[in-house]
C-alpha positions in Angstrom: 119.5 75.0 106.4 119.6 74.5 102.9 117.4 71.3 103.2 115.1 73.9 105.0 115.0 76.3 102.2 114.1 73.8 99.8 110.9 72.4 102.2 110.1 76.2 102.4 110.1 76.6 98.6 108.3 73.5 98.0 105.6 74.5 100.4 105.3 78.0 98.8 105.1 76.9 95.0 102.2 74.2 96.7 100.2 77.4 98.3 100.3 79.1 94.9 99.3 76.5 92.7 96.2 76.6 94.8 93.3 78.8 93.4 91.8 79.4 96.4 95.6 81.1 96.9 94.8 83.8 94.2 91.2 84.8 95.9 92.0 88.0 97.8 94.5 88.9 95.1 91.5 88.4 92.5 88.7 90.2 94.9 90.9 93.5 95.5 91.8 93.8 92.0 88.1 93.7 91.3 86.8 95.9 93.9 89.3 98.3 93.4 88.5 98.3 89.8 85.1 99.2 91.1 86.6 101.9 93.1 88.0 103.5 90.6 84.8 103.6 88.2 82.5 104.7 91.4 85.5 107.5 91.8 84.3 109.4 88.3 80.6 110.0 89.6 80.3 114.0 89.7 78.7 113.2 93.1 81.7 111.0 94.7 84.5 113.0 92.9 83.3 116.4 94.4 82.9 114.5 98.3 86.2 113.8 98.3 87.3 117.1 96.6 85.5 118.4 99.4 87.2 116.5 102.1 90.4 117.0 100.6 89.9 120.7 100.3 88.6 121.4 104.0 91.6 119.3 105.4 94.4 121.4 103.5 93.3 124.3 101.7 95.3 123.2 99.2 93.4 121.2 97.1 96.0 120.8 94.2 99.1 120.0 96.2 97.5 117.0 98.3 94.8 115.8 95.6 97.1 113.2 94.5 97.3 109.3 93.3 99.0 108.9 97.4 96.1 110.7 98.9 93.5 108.2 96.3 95.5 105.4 97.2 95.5 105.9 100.9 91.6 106.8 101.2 91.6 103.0 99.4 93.5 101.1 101.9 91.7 102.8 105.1 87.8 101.7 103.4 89.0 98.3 102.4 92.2 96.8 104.2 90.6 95.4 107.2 87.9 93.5 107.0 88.9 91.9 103.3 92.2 91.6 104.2 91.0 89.0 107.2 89.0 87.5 105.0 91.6 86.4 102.1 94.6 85.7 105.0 92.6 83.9 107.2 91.4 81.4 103.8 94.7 80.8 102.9 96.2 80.1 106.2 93.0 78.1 107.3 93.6 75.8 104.6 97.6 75.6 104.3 97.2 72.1 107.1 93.6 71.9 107.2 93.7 71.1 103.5 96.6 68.7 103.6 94.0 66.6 106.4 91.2 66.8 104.0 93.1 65.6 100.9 94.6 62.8 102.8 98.2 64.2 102.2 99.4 64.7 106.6 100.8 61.4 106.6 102.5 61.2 103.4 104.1 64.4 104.2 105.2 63.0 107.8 106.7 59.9 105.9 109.8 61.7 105.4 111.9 62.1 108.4 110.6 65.6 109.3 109.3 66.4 112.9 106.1 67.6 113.2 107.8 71.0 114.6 109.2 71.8 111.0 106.5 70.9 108.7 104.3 73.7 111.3 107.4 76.3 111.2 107.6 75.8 107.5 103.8 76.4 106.8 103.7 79.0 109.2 106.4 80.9 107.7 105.1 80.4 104.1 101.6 82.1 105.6 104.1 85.2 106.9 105.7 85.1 103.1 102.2 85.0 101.5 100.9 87.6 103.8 104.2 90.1 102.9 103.4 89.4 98.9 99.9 90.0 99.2 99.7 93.6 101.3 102.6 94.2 98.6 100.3 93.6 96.0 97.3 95.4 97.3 99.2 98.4 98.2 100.6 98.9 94.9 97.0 98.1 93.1 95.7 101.1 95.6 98.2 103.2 94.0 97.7 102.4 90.6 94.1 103.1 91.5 95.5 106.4 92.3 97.5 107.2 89.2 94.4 106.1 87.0 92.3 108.4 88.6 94.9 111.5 89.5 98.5 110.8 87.8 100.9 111.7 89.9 100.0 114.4 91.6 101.6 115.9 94.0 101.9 115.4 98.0 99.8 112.8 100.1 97.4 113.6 102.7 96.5 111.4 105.4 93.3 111.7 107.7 93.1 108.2 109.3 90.1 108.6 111.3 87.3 111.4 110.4 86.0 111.3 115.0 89.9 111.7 115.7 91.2 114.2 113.0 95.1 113.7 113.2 96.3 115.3 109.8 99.8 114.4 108.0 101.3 115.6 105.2 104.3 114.7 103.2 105.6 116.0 99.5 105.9 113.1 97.2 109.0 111.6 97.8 108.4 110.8 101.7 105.0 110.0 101.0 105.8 106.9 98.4 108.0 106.1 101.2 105.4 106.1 103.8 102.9 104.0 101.9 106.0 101.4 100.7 106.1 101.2 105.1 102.4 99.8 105.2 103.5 96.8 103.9 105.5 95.7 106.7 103.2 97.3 109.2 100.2 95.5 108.4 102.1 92.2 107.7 102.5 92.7 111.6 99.2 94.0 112.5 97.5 90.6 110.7 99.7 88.0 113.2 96.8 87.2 114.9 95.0 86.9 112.1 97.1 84.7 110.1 98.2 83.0 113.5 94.6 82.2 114.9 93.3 80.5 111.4 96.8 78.7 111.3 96.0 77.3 115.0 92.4 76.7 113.7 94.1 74.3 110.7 96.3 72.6 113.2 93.2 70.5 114.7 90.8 68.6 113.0 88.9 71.3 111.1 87.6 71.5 107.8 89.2 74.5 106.1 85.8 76.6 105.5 85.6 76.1 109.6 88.7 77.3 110.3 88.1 80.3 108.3 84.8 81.1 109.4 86.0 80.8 113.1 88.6 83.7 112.6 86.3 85.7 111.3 83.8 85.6 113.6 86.3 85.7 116.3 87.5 88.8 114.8 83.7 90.4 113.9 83.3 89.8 117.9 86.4 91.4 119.0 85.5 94.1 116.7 82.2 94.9 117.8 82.8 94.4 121.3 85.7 97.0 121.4 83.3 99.9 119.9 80.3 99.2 122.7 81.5 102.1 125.3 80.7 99.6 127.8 83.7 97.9 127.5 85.7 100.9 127.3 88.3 100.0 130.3 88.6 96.9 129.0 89.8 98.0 125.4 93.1 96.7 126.1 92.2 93.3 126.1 90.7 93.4 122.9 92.4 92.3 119.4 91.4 94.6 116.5 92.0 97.9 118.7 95.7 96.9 118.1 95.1 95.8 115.1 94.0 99.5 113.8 97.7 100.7 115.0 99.3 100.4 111.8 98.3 103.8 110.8 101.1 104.7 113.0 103.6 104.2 109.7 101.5 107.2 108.4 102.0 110.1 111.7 103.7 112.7 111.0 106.1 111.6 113.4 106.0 108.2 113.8 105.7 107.2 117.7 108.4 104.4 117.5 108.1 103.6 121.2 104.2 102.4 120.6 104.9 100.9 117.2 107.1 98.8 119.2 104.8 98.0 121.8 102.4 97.1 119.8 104.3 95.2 117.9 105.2 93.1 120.5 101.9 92.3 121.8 100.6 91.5 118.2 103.3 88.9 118.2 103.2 87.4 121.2 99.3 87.1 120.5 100.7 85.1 116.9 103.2 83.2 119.0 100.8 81.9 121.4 98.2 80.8 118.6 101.2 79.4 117.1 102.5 77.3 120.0 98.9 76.0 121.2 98.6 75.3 117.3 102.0 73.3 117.7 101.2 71.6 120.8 97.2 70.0 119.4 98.9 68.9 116.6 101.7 67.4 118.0 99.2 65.0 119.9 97.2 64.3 116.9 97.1 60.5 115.6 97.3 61.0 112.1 96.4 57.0 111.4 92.9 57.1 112.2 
């Protein structure tokens, strides 16, 4: 176990000295930099007044730095957030082919089981630190713009009005839960580029492939057409972490969904494990 630990430390302090590591960390704290200077237009700052005001009636209460930083996260989460996990897990053994480093690594007497797990659980770790990160950004967005405040208000979906509010205290606690919640919600994300980096791809190909695979999920799952099939879809399960932000949180689904996210990452996972495993690293 301890030997374990080590490899797992190694292989994180390896992912950070990367640059293209710091990327999504880098492109949130600019665009929510942006955010908060496109926030202090007249026209902007009185649309969201507006909102806020129609939702509650009480524009001062729920006008806060948790309402600003929420509004942030719903806009910009998704589609970003794909874009910097899938980089980083696309390259963490795609890379390690490209620079010629697979069989050095393999020298040691390590299976090829453990050096996956290790990554794998490195890209979990990474994923954790960076929602951390862009969660509390969002929220010091929100303090810039509105200090404290007072309570949060949470409209997750302007077609399917479901309004929640919380005072202060349970609504930092509510937006501390994100960060587990969409650590969960991006397994197949960071599982499918991870499977993508077990074969023979360059790392830009790995990355673009999620993506696209996820654009196409997307897309698909909005056409009507496809309405009764909506459960085969990815991102439809995906948009389930505002669950941590109900009023009353619907545990039973969270769990659900939970468990079909990660069965979706331990699939990718395992057919990850099994190409590689049958690689010949020599040639």
């Amino acid at each position: 176990m301890k030997d374990f630990l080590a490899q797992l430390g190694w292989e994180l302090y390896r992912m950070f000295v990367r640059k293209r590591t710091w990327i999504g960390f880098w492109v949130f704290l600019a665009l929510e930099g942006a955010i908060l200077g496109l926030l202090q237009l007249p026209r902007i700052n009185e649309a969201v007044i507006r909102i806020i005001g129609r939702s509650t009636g009480s524009l001062d209460t729920y006008f806060s730095a948790l309402t600003v930083a929420f509004i942030i996260l719903l806009f910009t989460v998704f589609l970003l957030g794909a874009v910097a996990l899938s980089l980083v897990c696309g390259d963490i053994l795609a890379k390690e082919q490209e620079d010629g480093n697979l069989r050095l690594l393999l020298a040691r007497p390590v299976s090829r089981l453990r050096l996956l797990v290790v990554k794998y659980l490195a890209c979990q770790i990474y994923t954790a630190l960076f929602f951390s990160f862009v969660v509390l950004l969002a929220f010091m967005v929100g303090l810039a713009y509105r200090g404290w405040g007072g309570g949060m208000l949470v409209l997750p979906s302007p077609e399917k009005p479901q309004i929640s509010l919380f005072d202060w205290g349970e609504g930092l606690g509510r937006l501390a839960l994100l960060v587990p919640f969409f650590t969960v919600v991006y397994l197949p994300v960071t599982s499918l580029s991870f499977c993508f980096s077990c074969t023979r791809m360059k790392p830009a190909s790995a990355t673009i492939i999620t993506i696209s695979i996820l654009m196409a999920d997307f897309v698909l799952a909005k056409i009507p057409w496809f309405e009764d099939y909506k459960h085969w879809f990815i991102t439809p399960r995906m948009e389930k972490w505002v669950y941590a932000v109900h009023q009353h949180i619907p545990w039973p689904a969270v769990w659900e969904t939970a468990i079909q996210l990660g069965t979706i990452g331990f699939t990718a996972f395992i057919i990850g494990w099994f190409v590689f495993e049958r690689r010949d690293l020599k040639s």
